[in-house]
VOGU-3710 file (C-alpha; in Angstrom, 3 decimals, decimal comma):
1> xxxxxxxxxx> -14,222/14,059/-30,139  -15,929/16,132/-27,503  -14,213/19,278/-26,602  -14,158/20,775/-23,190  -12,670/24,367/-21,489  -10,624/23,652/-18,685  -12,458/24,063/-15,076  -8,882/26,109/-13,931  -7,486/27,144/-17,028  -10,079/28,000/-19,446
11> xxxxxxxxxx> -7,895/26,126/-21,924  -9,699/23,495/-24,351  -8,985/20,076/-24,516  -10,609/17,242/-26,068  -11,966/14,041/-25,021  -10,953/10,736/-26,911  -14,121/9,250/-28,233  -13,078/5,568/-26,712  -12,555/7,379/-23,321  -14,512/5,326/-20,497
21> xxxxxxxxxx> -16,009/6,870/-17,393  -17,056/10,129/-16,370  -15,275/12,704/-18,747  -12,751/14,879/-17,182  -13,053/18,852/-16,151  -9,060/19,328/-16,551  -6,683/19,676/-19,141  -4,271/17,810/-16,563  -3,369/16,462/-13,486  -1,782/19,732/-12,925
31> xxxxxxxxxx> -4,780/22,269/-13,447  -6,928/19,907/-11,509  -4,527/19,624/-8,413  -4,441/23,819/-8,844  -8,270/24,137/-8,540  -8,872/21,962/-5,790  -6,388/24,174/-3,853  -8,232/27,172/-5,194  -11,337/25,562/-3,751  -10,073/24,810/-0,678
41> xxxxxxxxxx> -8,604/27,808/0,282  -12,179/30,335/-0,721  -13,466/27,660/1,493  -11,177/28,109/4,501  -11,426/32,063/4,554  -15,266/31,649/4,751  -15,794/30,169/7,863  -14,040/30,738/11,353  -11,254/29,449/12,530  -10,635/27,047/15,042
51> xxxxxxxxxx> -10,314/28,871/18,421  -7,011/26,315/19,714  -3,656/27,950/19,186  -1,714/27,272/16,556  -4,560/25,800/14,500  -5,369/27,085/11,257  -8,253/24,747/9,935  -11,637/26,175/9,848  -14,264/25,332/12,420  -16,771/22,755/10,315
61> xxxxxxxxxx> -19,554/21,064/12,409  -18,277/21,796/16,157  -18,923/25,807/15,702  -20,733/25,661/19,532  -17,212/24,923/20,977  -15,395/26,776/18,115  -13,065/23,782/17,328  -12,287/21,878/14,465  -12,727/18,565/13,596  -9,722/17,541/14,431
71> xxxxxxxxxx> -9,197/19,273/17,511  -12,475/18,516/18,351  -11,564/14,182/18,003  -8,293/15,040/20,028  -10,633/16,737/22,982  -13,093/13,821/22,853  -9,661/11,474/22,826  -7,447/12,936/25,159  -9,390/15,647/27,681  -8,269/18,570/25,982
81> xxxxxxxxxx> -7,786/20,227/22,528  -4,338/21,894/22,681  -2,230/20,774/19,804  0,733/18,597/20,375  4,170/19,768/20,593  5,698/19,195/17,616  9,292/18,088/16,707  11,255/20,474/14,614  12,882/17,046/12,427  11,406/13,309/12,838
91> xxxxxxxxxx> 11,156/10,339/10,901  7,686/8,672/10,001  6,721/5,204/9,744  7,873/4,843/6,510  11,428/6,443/6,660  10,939/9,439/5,564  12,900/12,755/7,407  10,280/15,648/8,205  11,014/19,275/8,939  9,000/21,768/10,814
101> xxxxxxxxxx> 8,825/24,865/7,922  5,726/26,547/8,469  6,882/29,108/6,142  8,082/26,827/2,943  6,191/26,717/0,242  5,459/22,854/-0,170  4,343/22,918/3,869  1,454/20,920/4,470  -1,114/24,278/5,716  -2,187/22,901/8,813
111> xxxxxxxxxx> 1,063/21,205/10,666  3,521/23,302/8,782  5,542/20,320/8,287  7,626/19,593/4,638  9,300/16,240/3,703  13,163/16,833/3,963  14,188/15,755/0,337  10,778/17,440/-0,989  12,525/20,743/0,292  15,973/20,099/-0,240
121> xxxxxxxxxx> 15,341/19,072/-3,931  13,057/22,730/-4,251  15,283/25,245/-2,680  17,839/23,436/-5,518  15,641/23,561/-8,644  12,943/25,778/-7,620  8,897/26,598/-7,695  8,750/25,268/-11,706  7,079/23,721/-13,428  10,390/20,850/-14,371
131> xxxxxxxxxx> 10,593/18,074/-16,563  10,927/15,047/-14,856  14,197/13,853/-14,958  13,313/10,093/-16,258  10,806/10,756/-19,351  10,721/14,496/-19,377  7,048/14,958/-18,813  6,850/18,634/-17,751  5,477/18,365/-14,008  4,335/21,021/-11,220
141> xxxxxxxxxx> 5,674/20,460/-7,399  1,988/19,235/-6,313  2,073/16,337/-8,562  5,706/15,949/-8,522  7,628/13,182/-6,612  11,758/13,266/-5,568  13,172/9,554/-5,721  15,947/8,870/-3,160  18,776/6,987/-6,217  20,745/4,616/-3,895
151> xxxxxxxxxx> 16,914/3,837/-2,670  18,399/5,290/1,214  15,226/7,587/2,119  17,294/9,266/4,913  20,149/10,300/2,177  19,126/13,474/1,499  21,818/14,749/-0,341  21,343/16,745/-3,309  23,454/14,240/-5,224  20,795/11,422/-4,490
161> xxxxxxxxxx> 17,855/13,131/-5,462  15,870/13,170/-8,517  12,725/14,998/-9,581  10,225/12,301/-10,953  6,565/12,211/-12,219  4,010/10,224/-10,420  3,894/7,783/-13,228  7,810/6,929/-13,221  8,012/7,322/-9,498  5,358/4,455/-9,386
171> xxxxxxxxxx> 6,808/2,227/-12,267  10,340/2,942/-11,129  9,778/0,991/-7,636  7,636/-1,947/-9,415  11,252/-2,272/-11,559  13,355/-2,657/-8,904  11,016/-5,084/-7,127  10,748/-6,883/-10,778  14,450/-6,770/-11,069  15,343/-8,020/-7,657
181> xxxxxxxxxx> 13,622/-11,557/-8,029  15,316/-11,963/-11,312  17,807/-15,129/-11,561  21,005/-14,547/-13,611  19,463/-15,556/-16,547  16,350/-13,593/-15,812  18,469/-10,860/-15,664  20,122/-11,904/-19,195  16,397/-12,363/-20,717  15,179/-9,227/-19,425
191> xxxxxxxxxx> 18,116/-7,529/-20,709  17,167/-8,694/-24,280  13,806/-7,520/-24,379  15,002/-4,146/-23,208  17,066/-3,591/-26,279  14,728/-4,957/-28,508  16,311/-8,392/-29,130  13,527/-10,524/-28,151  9,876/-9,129/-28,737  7,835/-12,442/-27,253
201> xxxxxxxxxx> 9,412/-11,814/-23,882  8,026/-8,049/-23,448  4,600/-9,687/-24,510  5,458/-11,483/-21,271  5,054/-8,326/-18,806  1,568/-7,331/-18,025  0,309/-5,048/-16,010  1,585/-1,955/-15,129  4,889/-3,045/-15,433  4,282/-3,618/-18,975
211> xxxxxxxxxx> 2,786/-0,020/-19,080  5,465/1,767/-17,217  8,625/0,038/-18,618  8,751/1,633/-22,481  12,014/1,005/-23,838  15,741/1,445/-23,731  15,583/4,902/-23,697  14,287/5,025/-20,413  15,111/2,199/-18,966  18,998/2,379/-19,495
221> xxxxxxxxxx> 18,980/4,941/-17,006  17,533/2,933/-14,564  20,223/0,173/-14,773  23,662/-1,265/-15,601  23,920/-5,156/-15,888  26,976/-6,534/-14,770  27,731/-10,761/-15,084  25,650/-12,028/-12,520  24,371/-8,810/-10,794  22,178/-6,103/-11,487
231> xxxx> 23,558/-2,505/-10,075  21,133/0,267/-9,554  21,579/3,452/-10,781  17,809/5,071/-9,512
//
């Protein structure tokens, strides 16, 4: 198998000789996440910055008026290039609660803004690296994702929160929506192939269901079945 030195890390890692598409420059997700930010940021400090208050982005393509890209689209927009007041909490169009924390480590750089449980869940745990609390796949913040358990995205309480992988955070919410549909003897049929007591029915789920849903061990934290209902526990 080909062997490679990590692009961030310097670390080797090899390549599985059945692997299809362009081979990778990372060890993982993590290191490659890292470098990009790396790259990013010698980029930024190159260049000048955009000339509007409060913005921090660096001038790319518009250098004659000293603006930004962005700042340069709200000018064409709007008349002028000031940036907008921003909110110190609002909600998006999702549901999500967002903070104004300039100074927080998981901040997005150019609007200073932080997703609510993102920080709550951090300033609780702290910077990591943590294991995610549903497979135990060790996981940095910038690939890391906080599931809301009674599925409420505007319950931020510590209580509610859970650190999660991408991969869980992803299966986790094709799960529910599996579950949800189920009858009350899907529920009882789906039940058995979790604990192993009928085999031809997990042939049954394909996809990335089949992929992310590996076994009792996970799976039993996911759920209690009750007679005729399914209660969620994340």
């Amino acid at each position: 198998m080909p062997v490679r030195n990590c692009k961030h890390c310097a670390e080797e890692f090899t390549i599985p000789a059945d692997f299809v598409g362009r081979h990778r420059s990372h060890c993982s997700p993590a290191c490659r996440r890292k470098h990009q930010l790396a790259l990013r940021a010698e980029r930024d400090s190159k260049g000048p910055v955009c000339s509007v208050d409060g913005c921090t982005r660096q001038v790319t393509g518009y250098k004659g008026l000293g603006l930004c890209s962005t700042c340069y689209v709200r000018m064409y927009r709007g008349g002028q290039a000031d940036l907008p007041k921003r909110k110190g909490r609002y909600q998006t169009g999702n549901g999500y609660l967002v903070l104004l924390r300039p100074e927080h480590p998981l901040a997005r750089k150019a609007s200073g803004m932080v997703m609510e449980h993102r920080l709550v869940l951090y300033n609780a745990i702290g910077p990591g690296p943590h294991a995610c609390q549903w497979c135990g796949t060790s996981t940095e913040w910038c690939d890391a994702h906080v599931d809301h358990l009674d599925g409420n995205k505007r319950n931020n309480t510590l209580e509610n929160l859970l650190f999660s992988c991408a991969t869980c955070n992803k299966g986790r919410g094709i799960a529910l929506e599996f579950i949800d549909r189920l009858t009350v003897d899907g529920r009882r049929r789906f039940e058995a192939c979790l604990t192993g007591a009928t085999t031809g029915y997990r042939q049954i789920l394909t996809g990335y269901l089949l992929q992310t849903i590996q076994g009792p061990s996970r799976n039993a934290r996911h759920f209690q079945y009750f007679e005729g209902e399914a209660v969620k526990h994340g």
